[in-house]
N, C-alpha and C positions, 0 to 999 in steps of 0.2 A: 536439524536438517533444513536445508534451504531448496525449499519447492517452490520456484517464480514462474511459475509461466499457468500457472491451476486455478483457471475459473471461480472453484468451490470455496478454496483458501483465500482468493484475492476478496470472496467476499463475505467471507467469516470475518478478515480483518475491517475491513466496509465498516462492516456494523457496528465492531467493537469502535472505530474511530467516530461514526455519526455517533455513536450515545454518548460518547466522551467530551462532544463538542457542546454538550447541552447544559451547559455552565449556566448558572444566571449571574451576570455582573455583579461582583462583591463592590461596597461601598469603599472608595480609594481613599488612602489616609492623605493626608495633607503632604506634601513635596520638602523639602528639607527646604532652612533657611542658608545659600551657601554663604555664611560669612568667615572671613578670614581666621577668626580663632575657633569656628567648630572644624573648621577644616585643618589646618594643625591640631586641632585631638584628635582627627580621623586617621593621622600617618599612619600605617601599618608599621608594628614591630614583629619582628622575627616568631614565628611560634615555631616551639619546641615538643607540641603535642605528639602523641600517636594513635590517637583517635580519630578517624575520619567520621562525621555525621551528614549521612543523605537525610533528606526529607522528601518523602513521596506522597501525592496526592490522596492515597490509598492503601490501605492493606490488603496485600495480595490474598486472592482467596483459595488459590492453591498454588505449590510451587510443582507439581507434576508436567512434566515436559508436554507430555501429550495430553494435559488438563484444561483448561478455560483460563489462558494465562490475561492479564487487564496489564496496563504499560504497568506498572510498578512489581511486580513478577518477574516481566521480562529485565526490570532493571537490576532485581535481585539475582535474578540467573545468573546474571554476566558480573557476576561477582564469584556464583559459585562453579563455574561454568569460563570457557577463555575460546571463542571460537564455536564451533570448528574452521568456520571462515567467516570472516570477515567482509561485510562490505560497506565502501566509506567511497567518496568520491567517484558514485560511477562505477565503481572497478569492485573485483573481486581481490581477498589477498589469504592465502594459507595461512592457519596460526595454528593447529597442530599436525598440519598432513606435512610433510615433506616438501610438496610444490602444488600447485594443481596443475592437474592432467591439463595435456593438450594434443592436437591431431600431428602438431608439429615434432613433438619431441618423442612421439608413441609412446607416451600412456594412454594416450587413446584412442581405437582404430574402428574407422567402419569399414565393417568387414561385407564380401559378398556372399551370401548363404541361399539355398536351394532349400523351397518351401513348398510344399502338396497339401493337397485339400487335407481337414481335421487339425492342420498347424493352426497355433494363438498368432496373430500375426496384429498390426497394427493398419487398418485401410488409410485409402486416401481423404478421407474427411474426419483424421485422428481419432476414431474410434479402434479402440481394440473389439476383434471380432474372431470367429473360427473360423477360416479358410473354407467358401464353399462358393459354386456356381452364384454369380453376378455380383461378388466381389468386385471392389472399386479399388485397382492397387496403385503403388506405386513401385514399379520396377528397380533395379537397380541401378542409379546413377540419375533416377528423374527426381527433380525436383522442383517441377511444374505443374500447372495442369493438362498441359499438351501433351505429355508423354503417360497421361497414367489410363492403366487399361484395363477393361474388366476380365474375373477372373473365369476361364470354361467350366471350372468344376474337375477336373482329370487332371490336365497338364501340369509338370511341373516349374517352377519360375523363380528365376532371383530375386532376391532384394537385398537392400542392406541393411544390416545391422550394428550395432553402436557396442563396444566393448572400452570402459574406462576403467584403469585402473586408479586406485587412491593409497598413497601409504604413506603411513603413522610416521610421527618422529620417532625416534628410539629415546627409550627409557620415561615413557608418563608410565604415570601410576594415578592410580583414585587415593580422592585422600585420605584413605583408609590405609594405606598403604598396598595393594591387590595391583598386579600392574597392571595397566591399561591395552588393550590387543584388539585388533581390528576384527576378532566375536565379536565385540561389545557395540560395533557398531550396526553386526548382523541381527544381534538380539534386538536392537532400538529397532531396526527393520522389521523384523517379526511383531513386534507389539505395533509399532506401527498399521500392519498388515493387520489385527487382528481384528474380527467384526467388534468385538467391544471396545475397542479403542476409536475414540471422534477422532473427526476430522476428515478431510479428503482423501481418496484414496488413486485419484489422480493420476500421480507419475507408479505408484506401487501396479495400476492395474494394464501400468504402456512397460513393467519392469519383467524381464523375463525369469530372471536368476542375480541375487545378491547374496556375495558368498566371499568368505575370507581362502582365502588362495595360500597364505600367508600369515605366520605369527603377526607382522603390522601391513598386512596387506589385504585393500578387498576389491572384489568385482563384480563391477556393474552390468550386464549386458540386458540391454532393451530389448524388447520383441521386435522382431522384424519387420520394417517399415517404420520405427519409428526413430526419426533421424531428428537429436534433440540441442537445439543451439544453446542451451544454458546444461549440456553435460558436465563440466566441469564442479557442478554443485550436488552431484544425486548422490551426495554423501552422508547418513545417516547420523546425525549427531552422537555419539556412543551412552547407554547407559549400561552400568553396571548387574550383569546377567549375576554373577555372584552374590550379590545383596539384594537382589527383583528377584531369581526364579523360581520361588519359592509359591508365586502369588501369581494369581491369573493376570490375565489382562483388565478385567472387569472388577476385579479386586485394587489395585495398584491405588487409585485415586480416592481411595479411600485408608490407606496404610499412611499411618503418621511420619515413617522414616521416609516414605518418598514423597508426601506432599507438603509436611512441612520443616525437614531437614535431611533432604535429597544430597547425597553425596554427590562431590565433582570433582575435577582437574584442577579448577581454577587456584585465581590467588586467595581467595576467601576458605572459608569453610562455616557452615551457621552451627552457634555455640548456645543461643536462646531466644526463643521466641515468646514474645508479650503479647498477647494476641489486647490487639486495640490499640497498641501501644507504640513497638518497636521488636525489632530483628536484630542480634548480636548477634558477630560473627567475631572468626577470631584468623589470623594470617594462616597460611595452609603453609608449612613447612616443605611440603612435599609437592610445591608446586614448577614446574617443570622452567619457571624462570628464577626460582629463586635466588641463583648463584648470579644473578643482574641484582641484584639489591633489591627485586621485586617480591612481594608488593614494598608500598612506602611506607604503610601504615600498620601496625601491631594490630587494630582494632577498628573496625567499621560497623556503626550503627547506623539503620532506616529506620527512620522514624517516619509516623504517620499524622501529616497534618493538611485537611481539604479544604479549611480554608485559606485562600490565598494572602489574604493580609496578615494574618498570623503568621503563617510562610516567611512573609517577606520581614516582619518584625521579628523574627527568630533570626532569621539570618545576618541581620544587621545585629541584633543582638549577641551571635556568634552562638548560640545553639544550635542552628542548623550552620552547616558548611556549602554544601551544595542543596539548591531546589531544583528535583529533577524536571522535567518538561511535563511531567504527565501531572502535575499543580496546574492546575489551570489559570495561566497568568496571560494569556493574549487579553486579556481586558485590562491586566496592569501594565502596559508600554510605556507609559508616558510617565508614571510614577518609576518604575525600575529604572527608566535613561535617567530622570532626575536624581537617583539616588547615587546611581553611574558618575554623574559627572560629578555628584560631592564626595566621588572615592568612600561611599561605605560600601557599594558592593561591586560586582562584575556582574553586568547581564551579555547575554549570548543569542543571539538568533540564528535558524537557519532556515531558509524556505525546506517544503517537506516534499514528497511524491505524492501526497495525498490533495487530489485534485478537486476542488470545488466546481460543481459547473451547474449548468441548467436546461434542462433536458426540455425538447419540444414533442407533445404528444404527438407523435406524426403517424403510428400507428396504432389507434387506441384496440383494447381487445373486443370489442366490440365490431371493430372489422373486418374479424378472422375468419367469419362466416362470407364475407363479402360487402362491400359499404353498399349502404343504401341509403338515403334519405329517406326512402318510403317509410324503409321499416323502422324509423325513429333512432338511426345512427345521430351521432355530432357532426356540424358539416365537418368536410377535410378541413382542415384551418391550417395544415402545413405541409400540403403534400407538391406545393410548390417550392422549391427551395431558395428560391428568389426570396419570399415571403419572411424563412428562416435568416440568411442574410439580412434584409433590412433591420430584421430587429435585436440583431445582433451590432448591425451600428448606429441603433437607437440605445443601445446598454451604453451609459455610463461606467467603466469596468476598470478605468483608469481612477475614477474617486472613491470606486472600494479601494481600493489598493493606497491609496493617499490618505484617504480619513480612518479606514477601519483597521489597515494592516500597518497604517505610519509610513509608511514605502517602503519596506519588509517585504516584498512579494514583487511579484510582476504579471501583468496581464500575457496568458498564456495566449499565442498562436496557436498550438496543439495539443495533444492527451501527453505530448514528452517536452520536460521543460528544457530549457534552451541552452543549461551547460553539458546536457548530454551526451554523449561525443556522436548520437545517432539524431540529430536534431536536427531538423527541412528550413534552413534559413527563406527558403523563396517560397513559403508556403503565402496563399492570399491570406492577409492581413484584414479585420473589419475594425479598425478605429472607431471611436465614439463621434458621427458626422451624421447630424440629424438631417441635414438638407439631402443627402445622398438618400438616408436610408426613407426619407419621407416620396423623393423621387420615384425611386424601385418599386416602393408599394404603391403607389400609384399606378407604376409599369405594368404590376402582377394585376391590378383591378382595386386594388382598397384605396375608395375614394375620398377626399375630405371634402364632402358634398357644399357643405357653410361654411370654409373656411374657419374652420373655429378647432385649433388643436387641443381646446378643452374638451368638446364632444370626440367620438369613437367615431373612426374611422367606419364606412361599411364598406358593402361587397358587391361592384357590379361587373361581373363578367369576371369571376375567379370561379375554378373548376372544382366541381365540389362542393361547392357554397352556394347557398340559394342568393338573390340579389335583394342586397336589405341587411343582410345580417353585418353585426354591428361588430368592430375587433375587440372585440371584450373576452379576456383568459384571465382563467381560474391559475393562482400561481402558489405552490401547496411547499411548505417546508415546515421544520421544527420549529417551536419557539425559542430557539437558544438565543439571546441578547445579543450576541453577534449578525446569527441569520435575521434577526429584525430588521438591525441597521442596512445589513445588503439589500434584501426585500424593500425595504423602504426609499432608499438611493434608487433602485433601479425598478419604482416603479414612478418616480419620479422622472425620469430619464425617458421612460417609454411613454407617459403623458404628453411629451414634447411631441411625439411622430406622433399624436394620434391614438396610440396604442392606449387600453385603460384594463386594468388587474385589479383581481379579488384576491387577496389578502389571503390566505388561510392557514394558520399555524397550526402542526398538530403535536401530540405527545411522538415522540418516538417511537412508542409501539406501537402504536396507528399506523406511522407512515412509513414503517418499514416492516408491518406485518405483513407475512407470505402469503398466497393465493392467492385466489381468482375475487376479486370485488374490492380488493384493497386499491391503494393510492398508486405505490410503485409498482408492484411487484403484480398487481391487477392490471398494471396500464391504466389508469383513469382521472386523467388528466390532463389541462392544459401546460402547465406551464411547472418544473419542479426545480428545487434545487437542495441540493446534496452535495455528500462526496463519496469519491470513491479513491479504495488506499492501495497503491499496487505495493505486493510481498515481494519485490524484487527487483534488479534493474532490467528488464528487460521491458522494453516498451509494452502496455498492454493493448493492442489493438483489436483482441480479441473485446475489450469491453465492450465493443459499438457490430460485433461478428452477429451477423443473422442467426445463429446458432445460439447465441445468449439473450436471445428475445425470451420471457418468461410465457408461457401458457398452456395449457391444460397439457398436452404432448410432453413437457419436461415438470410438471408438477409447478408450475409459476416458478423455478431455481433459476431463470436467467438473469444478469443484469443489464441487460439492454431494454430498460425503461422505456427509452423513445418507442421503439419498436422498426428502428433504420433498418432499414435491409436492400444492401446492394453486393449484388453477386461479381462485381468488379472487385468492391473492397472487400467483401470475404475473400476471395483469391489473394490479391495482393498482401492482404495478412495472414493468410496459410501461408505462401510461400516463402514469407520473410521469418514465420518459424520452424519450418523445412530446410532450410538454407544454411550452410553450414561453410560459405564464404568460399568454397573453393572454385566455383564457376560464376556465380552472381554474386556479387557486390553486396552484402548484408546493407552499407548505408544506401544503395540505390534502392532498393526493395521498399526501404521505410523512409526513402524519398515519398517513393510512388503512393502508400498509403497515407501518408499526412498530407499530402497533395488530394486525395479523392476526399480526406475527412475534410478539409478547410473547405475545401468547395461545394460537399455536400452539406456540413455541419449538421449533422445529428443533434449536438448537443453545443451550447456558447461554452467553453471554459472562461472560467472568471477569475481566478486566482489558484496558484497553488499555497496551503497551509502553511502558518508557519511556524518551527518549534521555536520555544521561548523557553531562557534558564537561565538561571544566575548561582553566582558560587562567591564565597567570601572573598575580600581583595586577599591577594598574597597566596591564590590555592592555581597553583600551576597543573593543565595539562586537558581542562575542564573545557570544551568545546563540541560545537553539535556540527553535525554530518547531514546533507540531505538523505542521504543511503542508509546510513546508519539503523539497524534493529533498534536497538539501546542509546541512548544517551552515555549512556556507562561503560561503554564496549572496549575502551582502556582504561577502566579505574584501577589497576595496577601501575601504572605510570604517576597519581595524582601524586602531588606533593605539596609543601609549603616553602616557601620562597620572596624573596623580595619582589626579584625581576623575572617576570615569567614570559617567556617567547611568545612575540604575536600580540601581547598586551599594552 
């Protein structure tokens, strides 16, 4: 199932991507010598194999859909597994529904329905709730905050609601042979739904009824009021009610047939598992393309190997065929291009949606109570956003990106990178311009008293800050060998203005442990950086919504670290996910909020992530996606070949 727009999921994935990133740089072997006769040995000749070998970072610790899947799972699924939809490029694409729904073509309607107090309805600040006196609604046809009104209690009131239909292609089958029917996608529903099954429960608790209508047909209808711009995905991935129903929900992730050789659609099917080892799978006869010559390969092996240079010497060696992304090779760049250009392999980059950035503590929890100085709060150090600005074109952001990423990335303007087709070209820009950013703070009151941009900046006549205090921030990440080098650049960068940073690396589970006293998810701190992974394409600007602030009132579960909270940009980000294009402008909507983010700046983006992979010369079809779930997401197309398209 693809749930993009869900707070809880966006940062279930979060976490799994910071821990992932916590690599320590492997020792780089030595560069090839390109001389002329190692390189006629390297010609590739024709292979005739029918074995495909992956090597994945990891062995997966379950293959259970709704288990604790780590990228190399997800890269196993999409072997045994084809869909349900696809996203690559931005876009959304069917690979076993028929088409996906749209408002245009009616499979998908919103509809107007009559709701009375005791109805489940969905309010205006997307809580689902029961219909009672001082309800906050939104009527039918409003999709702002000007027209939403509260409820009396008695009367009755329209609103709308969302009916999409999804149907099956004709004739899948599981590769058991048991055909495949749009139950199976009600049952994934159900287990999903159930308390013992993790995960968020999100769009199941804004869902009114999901139901098969139809041998390959099902429907979706939202609770009333909630009017949802990524409908076209509230499609349940199917699993097999026939081979599960035997076993609770709280059982499944522990039965061997479904976590570690879960039946699928796909072009694979897994035939033996090595645990420590490797995954053998064997072609699924019964896969719903196979009359296209798919898949290309008789036989596909995942092997498991974490270290990187072994990785990479396997794969020149021709034991491994493809190294998926989830190897940790961003510290091998410059070894992989060199290998690149001696034709022993093919490496692949694509920037990722997972956004690096660096959050300013602008609301620490500490000032929930209300700021004081008296009572031994921290001054405000950023509750002017002047302040936030300048040291944003004091970030050096452009020689991450040059030394650490290779120029594989790009210094982000907003929270959506910039081939998106919903991307604010006129948003304000903060370049790396020390004179500018040294002026501004000045503007705001941080003075350079001696002249000396070695000493700290202090404070005379900035709000909030006693006069004297000196711009000294605590700046708090992982020790991953990557985030050193950025930390390091960019506390270089900010010594130029003035600015001077304390260092401080923690484990992972420190700094992303939940509650109240911790680093993040406590608010306490100056200065952080991380990332965060949106599950979807749809922009998330709910990450920086006053609503995802963490603190006592939501159990510390928000990711809005900084602790930004502007009741402009909340609106303008409700209503670009209420909006459903027929009256406002969806790209005007997320004009207007990347316009209030750049100018307010909660948080500096620095880069976004970027995937890195490589596959043997002559393996056609092997290419990475910013969108993309999987690196694998066509391994049914791969092949071997001379001349492969794009290469």
């Amino acid at each position: 199932m693809s749930n993009l727009h869900n707070p809880a999921s966006i940062m279930c994935l979060c976490v799994v991507t910071l821990l992932s990133a916590c690599a320590a740089k492997s020792p780089v072997p030595a560069p090839p010598e390109p001389t002329p006769t190692r390189q006629a040995a390297l010609t590739p000749t024709p292979v005739t194999q029918k074995t495909l070998t992956i090597c994945l970072g990891q062995e997966p610790a379950s293959l259970y859909p709704y288990g604790t899947l780590n990228a190399s799972a997800r890269s196993v699924l999409a072997a045994i597994y084809d869909g349900p939809i696809d996203s690559n490029s931005y876009g959304y694409q069917a690979v076993i529904l028929q088409k996906l729904p749209s408002l245009e073509d009616g499979d998908a309607l919103l509809e107007t329905v009559t709701v009375k107090a005791g109805d489940e309805v969905v309010a205006a600040d997307d809580l689902p709730v029961t219909l009672a006196a001082g309800a906050r609604l939104r009527p039918a046809g409003c999709q702002a905050d000007d027209c939403v009104v509260t409820y009396d209690g008695v009367s009755e009131i329209e609103m709308d609601q969302m009916v999409v239909n999804f149907s099956l292609l004709p004739g899948l089958t599981w590769s058991d042979g048991n055909v495949l029917t749009a139950d199976d996608s009600v049952y994934s529903f159900e287990l999903a739904s159930s308390p013992d099954t993790p995960g968020s429960k999100y769009l199941i608790d804004r869902t009114q009824s999901y139901e098969a209508v139809e041998e390959l047909m099902v429907q979706w209808w939202g609770k009333p009021g909630y009017v949802d711009p990524a409908y076209t995905t509230n499609f349940w991935s199917p699993t097999p009610r026939h081979a599960w129903q035997d076993f609770k929900a709280a059982e499944l992730p522990g039965v061997d047939a479904v976590a570690r050789a879960p039946i699928g659609w796909g072009p694979y099917v897994i035939d033996e598992w090595l645990s420590g080892e490797s995954i053998h799978l064997k072609k699924n006869p019964r896969y719903f393309r196979a009359g296209e010559g798919l898949p290309k390969f008789d036989d596909l092996i995942f092997r498991f190997v974490s270290d990187s240079n072994l990785a990479i010497s396997q794969l020149i060696a021709g034991t491994c065929d493809v190294l998926d992304p989830g190897i940790p090779l961003d510290n091998q760049v410059e070894i992989l291009k060199a290998f690149d250009a001696n034709r022993q392999l093919k490496v692949k980059f694509a920037s990722s949606m997972n956004l690096e950035q660096l959050d300013f503590g602008i609301l620490p929890a500490a000032f929930d109570d209300g700021f004081s100085l008296a009572a031994g709060d921290r001054p405000d150090l950023f509750g002017d956003r002047r302040t936030r600005q300048a040291i944003a074109m004091c970030l050096d952001r452009q020689k991450l990106v040059d030394e650490v990423l290779y120029g594989l990335s790009e210094v982000p303007t907003s929270f959506i990178p910039s081939g998106h087709p919903l991307y604010n070209e006129t948003v304000t820009e903060y370049s790396y311009d020390v004179q500018s950013g040294m002026r501004l703070l000045d503007e705001v009151g941080w003075k350079d008293q001696d002249n000396d941009p070695v000493t700290a900046r202090q404070a005379w006549g900035v709000a909030g800050v006693p006069d004297g205090t000196e711009l000294k921030l605590s700046y708090v990440t992982t020790g991953a060998f990557q985030r050193r080098q950025v930390s390091e650049i960019l506390d270089i960068s900010l010594a130029e203005c003035g600015i001077q940073v304390d260092l401080q690396y923690l484990d992972p589970l420190d700094l992303y442990r939940i509650g109240e006293g911790n680093p993040l998810f406590g608010r306490r701190f100056d200065l952080a950086e991380f990332a965060l992974a949106s599950t979807g394409l749809e922009p998330p600007c709910n990450w920086y919504a006053s609503s995802e602030i963490p603190g006592a009132a939501n159990n510390w579960m928000g990711i809005n670290f900084s602790g930004y909270n502007n009741p402009i940009y909340d609106a303008a980000c409700q209503s670009s996910g209420n909006n459903l294009g027929q009256e406002v402008s969806l790209d005007g909507l997320y004009t207007d909020v990347q316009k209030i983010f750049s100018d307010d700046l909660p948080v500096v983006p620095l880069y976004w992530q970027v995937k890195v992979g490589a596959a043997r010369v002559g393996l056609c079809g092997f290419w990475l996606d910013p969108t993309s779930v999987s690196s694998l997401w066509n391994i049914e197309a791969y092949e071997f070949g001379e001349n492969c398209p794009g290469d």
